[in-house]
N, CA, C and O of each residue as an XYZ file, in Angstrom:
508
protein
N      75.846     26.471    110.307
C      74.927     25.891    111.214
C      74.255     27.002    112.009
O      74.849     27.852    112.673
N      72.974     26.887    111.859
C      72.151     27.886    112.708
C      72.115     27.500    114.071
O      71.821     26.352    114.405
N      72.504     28.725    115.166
C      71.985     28.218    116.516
C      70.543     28.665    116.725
O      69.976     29.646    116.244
N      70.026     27.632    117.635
C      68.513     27.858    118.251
C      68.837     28.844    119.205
O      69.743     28.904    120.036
N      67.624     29.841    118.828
C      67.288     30.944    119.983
C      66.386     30.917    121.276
O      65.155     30.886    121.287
N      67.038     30.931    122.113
C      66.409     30.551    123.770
C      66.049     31.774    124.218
O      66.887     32.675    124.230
N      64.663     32.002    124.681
C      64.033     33.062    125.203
C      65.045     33.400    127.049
O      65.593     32.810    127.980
N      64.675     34.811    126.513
C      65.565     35.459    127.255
C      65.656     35.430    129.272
O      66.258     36.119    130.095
N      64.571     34.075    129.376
C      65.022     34.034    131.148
C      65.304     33.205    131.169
O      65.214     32.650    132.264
N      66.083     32.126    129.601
C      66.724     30.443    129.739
C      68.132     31.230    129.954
O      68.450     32.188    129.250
N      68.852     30.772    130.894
C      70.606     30.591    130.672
C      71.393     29.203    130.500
O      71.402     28.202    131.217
N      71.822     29.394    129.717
C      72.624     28.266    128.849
C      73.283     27.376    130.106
O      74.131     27.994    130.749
N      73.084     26.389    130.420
C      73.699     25.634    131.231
C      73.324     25.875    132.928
O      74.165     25.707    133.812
N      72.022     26.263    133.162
C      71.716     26.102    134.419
C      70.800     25.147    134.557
O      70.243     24.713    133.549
N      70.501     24.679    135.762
C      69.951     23.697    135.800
C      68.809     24.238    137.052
O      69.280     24.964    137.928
N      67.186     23.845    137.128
C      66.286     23.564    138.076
C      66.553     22.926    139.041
O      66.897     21.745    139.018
N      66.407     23.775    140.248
C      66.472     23.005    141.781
C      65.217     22.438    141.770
O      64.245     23.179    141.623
N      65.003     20.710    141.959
C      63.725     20.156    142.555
C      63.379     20.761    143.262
O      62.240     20.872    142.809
N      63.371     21.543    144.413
C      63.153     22.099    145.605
C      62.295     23.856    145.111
O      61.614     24.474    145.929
N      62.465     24.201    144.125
C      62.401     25.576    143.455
C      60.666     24.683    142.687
O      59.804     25.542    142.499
N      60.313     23.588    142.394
C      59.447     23.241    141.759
C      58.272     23.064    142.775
O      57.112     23.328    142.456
N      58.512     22.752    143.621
C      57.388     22.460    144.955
C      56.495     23.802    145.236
O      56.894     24.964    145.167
N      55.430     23.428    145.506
C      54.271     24.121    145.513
C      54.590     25.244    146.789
O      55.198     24.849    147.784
N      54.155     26.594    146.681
C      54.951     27.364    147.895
C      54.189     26.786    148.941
O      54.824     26.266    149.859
N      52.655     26.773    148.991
C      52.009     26.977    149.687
C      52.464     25.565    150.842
O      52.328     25.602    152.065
N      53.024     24.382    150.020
C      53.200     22.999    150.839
C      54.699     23.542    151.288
O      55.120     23.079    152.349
N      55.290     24.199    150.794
C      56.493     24.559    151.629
C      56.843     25.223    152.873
O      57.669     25.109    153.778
N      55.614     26.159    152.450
C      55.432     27.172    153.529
C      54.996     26.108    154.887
O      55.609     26.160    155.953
N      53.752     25.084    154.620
C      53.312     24.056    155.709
C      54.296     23.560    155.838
O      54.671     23.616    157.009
N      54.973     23.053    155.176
C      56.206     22.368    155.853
C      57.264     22.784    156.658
O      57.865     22.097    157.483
N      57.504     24.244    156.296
C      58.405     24.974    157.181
C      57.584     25.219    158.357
O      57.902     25.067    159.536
N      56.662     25.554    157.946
C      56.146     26.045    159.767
C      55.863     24.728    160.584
O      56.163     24.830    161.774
N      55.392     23.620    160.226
C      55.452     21.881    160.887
C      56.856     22.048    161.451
O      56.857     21.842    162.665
N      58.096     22.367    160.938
C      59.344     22.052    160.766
C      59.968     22.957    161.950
O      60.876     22.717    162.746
N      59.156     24.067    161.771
C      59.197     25.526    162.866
C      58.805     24.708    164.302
O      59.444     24.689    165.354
N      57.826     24.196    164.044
C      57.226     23.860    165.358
C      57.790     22.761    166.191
O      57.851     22.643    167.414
N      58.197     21.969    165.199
C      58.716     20.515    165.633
C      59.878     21.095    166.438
O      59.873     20.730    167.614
N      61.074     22.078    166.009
C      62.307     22.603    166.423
C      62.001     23.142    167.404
O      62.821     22.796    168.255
N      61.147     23.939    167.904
C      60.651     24.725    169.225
C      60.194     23.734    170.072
O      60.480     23.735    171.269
N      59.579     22.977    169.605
C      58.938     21.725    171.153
C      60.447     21.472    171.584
O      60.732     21.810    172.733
N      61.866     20.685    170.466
C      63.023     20.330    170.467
C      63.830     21.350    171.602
O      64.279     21.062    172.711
N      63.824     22.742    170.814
C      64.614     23.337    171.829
C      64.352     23.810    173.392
O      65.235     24.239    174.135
N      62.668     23.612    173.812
C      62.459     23.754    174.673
C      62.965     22.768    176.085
O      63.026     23.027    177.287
N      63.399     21.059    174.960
C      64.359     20.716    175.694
C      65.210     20.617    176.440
O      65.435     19.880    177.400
N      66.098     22.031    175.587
C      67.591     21.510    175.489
C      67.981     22.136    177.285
O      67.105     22.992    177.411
N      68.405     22.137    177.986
C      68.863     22.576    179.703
C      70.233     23.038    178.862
O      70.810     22.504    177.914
N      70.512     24.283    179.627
C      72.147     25.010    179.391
C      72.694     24.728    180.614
O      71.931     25.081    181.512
N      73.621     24.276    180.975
C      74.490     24.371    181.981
C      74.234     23.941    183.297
O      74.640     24.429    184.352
N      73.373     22.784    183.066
C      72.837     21.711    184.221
C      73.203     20.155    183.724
O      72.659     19.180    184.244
N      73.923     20.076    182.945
C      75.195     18.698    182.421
C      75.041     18.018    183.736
O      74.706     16.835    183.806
N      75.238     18.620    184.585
C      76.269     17.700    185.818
C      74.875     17.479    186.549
O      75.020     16.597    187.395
N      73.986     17.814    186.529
C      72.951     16.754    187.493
C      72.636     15.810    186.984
O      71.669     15.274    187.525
N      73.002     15.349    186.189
C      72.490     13.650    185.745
C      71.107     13.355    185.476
O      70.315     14.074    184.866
N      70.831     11.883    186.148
C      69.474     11.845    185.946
C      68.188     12.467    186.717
O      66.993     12.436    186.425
N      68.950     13.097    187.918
C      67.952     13.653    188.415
C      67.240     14.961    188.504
O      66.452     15.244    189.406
N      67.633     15.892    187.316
C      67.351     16.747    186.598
C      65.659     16.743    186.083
O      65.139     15.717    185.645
N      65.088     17.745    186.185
C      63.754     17.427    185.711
C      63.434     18.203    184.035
O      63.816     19.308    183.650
N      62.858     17.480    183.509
C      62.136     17.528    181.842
C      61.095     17.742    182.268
O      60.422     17.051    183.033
N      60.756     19.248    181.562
C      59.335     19.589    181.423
C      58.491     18.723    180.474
O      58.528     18.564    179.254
N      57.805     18.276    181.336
C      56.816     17.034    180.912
C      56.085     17.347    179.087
O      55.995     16.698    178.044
N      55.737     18.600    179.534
C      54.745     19.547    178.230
C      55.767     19.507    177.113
O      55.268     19.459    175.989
N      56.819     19.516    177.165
C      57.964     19.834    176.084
C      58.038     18.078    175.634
O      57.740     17.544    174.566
N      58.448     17.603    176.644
C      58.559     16.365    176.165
C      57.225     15.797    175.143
O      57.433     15.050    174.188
N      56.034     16.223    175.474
C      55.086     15.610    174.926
C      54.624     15.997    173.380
O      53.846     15.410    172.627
N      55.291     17.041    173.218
C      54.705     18.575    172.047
C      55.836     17.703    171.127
O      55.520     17.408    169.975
N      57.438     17.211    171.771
C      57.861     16.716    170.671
C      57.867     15.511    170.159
O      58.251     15.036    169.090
N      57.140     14.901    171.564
C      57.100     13.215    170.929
C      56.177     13.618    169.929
O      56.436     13.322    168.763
N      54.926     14.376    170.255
C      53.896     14.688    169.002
C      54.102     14.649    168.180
O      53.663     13.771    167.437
N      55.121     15.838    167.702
C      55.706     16.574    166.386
C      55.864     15.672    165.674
O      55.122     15.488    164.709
N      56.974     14.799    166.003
C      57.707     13.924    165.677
C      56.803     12.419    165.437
O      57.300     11.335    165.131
N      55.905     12.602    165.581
C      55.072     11.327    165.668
C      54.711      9.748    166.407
O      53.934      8.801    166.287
N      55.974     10.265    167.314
C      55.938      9.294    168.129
C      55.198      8.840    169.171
O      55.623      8.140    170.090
N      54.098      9.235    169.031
C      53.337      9.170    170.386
C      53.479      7.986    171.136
O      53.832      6.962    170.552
N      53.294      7.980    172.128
C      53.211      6.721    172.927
C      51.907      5.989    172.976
O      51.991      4.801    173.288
N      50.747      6.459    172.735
C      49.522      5.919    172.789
C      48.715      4.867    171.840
O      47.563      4.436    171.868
N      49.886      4.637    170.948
C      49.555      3.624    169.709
C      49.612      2.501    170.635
O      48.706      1.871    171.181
N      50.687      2.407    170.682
C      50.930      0.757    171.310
C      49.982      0.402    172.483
O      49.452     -0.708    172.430
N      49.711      1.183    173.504
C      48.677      0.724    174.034
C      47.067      0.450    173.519
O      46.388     -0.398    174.098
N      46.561      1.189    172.463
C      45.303      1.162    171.453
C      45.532     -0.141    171.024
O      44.692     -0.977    171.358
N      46.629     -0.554    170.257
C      47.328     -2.047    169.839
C      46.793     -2.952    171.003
O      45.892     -3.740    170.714
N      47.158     -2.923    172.013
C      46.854     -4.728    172.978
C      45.282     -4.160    173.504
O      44.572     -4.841    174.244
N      45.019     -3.265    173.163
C      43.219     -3.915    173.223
C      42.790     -4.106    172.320
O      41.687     -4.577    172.597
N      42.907     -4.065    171.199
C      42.026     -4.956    170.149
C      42.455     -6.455    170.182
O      43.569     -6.980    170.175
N      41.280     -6.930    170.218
C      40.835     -8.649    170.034
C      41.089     -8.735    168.891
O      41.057     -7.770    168.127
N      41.422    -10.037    168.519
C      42.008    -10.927    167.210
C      41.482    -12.167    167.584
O      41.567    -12.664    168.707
N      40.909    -12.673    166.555
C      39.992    -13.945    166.539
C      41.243    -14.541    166.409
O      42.193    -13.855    166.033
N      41.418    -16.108    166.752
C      42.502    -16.872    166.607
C      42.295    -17.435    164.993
O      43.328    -17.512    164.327
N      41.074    -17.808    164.379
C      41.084    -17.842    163.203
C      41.897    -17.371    162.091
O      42.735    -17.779    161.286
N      41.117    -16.088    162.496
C      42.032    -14.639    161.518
C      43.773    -15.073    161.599
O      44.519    -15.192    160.627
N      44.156    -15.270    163.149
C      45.302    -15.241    163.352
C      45.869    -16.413    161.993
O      46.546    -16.049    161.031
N      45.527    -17.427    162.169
C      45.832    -19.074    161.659
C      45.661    -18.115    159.944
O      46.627    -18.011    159.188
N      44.650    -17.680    159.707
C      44.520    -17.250    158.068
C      45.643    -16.335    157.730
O      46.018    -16.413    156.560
N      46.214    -15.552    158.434
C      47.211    -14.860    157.884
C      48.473    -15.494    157.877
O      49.195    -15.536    156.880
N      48.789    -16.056    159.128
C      49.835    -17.140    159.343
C      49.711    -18.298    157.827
O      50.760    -18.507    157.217
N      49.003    -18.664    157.556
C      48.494    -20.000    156.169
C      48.600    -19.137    155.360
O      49.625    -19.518    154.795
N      48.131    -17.683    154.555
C      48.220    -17.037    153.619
C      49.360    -16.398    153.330
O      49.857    -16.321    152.207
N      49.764    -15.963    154.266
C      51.040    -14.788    153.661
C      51.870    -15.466    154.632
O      52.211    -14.471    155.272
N      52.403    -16.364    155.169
C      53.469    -16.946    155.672
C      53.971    -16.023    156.760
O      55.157    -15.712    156.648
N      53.546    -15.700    157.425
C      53.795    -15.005    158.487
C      53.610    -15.625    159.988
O      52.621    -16.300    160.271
N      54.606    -15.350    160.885
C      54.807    -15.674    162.334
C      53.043    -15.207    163.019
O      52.117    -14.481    162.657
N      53.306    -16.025    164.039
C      51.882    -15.567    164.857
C      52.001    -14.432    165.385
O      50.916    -13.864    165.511
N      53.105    -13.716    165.841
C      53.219    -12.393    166.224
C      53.067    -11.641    165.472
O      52.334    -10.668    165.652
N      53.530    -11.802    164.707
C      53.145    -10.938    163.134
C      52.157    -10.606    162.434
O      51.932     -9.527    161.887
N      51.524    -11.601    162.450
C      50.076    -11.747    162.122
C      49.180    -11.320    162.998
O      48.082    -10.938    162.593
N      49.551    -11.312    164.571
C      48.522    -10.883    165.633
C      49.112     -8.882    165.714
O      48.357     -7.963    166.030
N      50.192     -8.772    165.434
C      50.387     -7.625    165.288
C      49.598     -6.691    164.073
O      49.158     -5.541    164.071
N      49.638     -7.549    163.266
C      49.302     -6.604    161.951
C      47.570     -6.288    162.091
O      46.851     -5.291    162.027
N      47.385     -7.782    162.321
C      45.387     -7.744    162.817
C      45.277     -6.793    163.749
O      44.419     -5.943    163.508
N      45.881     -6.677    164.737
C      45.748     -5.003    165.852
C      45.526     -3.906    165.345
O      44.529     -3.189    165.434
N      47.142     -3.669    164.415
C      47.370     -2.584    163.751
C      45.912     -2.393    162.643
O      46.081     -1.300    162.103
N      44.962     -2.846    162.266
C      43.834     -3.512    161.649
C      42.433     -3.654    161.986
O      41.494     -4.010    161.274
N      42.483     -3.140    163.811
C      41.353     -3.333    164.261
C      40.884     -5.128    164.491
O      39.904     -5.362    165.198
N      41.283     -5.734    164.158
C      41.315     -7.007    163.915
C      40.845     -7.461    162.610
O      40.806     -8.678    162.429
N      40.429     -6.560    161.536
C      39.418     -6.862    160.182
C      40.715     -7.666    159.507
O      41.782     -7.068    159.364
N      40.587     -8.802    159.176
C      41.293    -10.190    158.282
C      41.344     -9.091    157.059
O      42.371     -8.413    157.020
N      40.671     -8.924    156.384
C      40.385     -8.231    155.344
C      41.252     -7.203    154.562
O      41.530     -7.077    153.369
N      41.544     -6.573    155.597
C      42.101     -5.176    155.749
C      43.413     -5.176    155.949
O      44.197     -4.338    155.506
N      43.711     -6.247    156.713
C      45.225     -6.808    157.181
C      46.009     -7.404    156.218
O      47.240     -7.415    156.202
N      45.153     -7.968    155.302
C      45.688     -9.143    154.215
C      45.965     -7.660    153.018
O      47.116     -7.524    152.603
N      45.139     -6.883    152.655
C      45.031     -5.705    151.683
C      46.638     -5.115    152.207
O      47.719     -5.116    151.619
N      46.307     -4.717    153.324
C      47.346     -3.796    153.926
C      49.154     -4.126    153.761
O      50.086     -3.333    153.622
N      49.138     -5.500    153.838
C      50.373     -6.134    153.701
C      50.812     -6.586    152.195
O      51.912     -6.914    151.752
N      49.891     -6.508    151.753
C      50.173     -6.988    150.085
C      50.063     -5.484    148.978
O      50.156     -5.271    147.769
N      49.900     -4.958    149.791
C      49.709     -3.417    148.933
C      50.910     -2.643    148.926
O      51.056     -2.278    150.093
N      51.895     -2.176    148.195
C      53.285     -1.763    147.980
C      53.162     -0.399    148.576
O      52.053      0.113    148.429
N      54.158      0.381    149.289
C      54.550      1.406    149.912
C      55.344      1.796    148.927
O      56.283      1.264    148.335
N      54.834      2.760    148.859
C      56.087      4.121    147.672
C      56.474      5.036    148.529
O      57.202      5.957    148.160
């Protein structure tokens, strides 16, 4: 039995890190996102002020750089209760996709209020 000859940078029984396949250049963005996110984090952290409790002060700027990072901003939810929602729209999503009125008045927000867009948005699969 003949063995097959494997060019000389295959080794017999190693295997590809997924992680070794990723594009450098998106790695590199990702490490430095990843860089940044950790520095807003550690600008957090207080050493050896445990014992004042809550009345300890958080640099406001730190706090804000990591809600950023992190994506959490706080300013969604308020953008959310000013958009208008026709009560229509509301009743059509509620009758179409079986959904609660909160649900439906939530998603139309999240939506700008467009029926359209809301109905697409919820029936369209997340990968």
């Amino acid at each position: 039995m003949a063995e097959d000859r494997q060019p000389a940078n295959i080794v017999a029984g190693a295997a590809v890190d997924v992680d070794d396949e990723i594009d450098p250049a998106v790695a590199a963005a990702k490490s430095a996102e990843d860089r940044k996110a950790a520095a807003a984090l550690s600008k957090l952290d207080t050493h050896g002020e445990d014992d004042a409790g809550p009345a300890r002060e958080v640099d406001q700027e730190a706090v804000l750089n990591a809600m950023n990072s992190l994506g959490a901003g706080g300013g969604g939810k308020e953008a959310l209760r000013r958009v208008k929602v026709d009560a229509a729209d509301v009743a059509l999503l509620v009758d179409e996709l079986d959904l609660s009125k909160a649900k439906a008045t939530e998603l139309l927000k999240a939506h700008e209020g467009d029926a359209v867009r809301a109905m697409r948005a919820f029936i369209t699969p997340v990968f």
